[in-house]
C-alpha positions as CSV (number, residue, x, y, z in Angstrom):
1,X,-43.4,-6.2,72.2
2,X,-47.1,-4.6,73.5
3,X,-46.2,-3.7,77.4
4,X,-48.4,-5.0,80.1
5,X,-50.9,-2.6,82.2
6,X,-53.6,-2.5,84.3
7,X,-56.4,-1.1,82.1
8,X,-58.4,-4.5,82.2
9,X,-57.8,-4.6,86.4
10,X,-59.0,-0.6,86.5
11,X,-62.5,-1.6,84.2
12,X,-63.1,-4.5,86.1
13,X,-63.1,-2.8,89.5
14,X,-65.0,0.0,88.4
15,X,-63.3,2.1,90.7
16,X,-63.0,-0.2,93.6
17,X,-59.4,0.4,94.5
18,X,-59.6,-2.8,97.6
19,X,-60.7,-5.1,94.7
20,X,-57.5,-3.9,92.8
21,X,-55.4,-4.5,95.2
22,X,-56.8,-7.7,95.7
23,X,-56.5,-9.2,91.9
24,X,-53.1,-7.2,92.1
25,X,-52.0,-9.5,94.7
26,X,-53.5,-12.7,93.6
27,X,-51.5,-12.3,90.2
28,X,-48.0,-11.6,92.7
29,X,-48.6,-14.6,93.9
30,X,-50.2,-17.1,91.5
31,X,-48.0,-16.4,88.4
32,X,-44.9,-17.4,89.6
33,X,-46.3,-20.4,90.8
34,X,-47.7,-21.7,87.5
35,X,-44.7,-20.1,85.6
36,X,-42.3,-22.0,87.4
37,X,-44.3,-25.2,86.8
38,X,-44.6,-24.2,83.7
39,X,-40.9,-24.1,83.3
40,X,-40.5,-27.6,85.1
41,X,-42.7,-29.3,83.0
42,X,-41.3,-27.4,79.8
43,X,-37.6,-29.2,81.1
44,X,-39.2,-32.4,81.5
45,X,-40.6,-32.3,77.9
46,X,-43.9,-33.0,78.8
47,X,-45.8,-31.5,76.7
48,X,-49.3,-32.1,77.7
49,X,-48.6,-30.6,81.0
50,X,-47.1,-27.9,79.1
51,X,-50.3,-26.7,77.2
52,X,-52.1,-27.0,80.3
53,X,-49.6,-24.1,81.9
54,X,-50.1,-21.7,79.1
55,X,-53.8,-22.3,79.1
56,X,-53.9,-21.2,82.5
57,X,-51.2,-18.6,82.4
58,X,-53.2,-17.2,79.2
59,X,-55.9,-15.8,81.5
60,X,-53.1,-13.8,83.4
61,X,-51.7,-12.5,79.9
62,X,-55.3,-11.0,78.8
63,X,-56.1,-9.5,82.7
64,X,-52.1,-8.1,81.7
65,X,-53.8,-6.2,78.5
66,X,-51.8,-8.2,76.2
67,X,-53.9,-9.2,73.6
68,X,-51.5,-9.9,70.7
69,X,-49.7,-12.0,73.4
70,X,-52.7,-13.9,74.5
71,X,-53.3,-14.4,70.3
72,X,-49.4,-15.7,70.8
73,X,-49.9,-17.9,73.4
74,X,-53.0,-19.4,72.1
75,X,-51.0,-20.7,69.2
76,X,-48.3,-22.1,70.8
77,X,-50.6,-24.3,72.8
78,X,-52.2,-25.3,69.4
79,X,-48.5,-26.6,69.0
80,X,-47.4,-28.2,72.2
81,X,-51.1,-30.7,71.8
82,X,-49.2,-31.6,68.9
83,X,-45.9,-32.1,70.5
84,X,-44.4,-29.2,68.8
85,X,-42.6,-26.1,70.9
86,X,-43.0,-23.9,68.0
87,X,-43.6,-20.4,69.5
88,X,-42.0,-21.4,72.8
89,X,-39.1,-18.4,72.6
90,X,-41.7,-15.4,72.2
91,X,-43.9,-17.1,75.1
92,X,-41.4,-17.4,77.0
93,X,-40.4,-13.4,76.2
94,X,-44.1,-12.6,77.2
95,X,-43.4,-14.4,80.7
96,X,-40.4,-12.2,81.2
97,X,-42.3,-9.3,80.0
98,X,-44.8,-10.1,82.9
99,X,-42.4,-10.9,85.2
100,X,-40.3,-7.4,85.1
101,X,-43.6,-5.9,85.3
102,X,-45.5,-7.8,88.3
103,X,-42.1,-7.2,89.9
104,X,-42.6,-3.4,89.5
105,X,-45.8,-3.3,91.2
């Protein structure tokens, strides 16, 4: 599995370590948020709701650098609009993949 870093963060900044720090923080706090919804709405077998979760938590996988897992996640929101959870096990692996590292910053 392709690790997460921050080489999309340090080109967007240009240099700007405040801005950084900033995005940095916002993805602390946002991506639990929307990963535990995701998992609620995941349990409540709604999948609608569900592919609206990954699209959102996609945008947080690419700033992550994870290109083959944004490619992963793409498809399994191609499944869920048709109330299918194929791919659900590796995007879930990606979330704890982001998790461990958010953590770590």
């Amino acid at each position: 599995m392709e690790e997460p870093n921050l080489s999309y963060v340090y080109n967007m900044s240009g240099g700007n370590k405040e801005f950084e720090q900033k995005l940095i923080g916002i993805m602390k706090t946002e991506f639990p948020e929307e990963k535990k919804e995701y998992f609620e709405n995941i349990a409540a077998g709604n999948f609608s709701e569900v592919a609206k979760n990954v699209h959102k938590l996609k945008h947080k996988i690419i700033i992550l650098g994870l290109e083959k897992s944004y490619a992963l996640a793409a498809r399994y929101e191609d499944n869920l609009l048709k109330d299918s959870v194929e791919g659900k096990e590796d995007f879930e692996a990606v979330l704890q993949n982001m998790t461990k590292f958010l953590d770590s910053l």
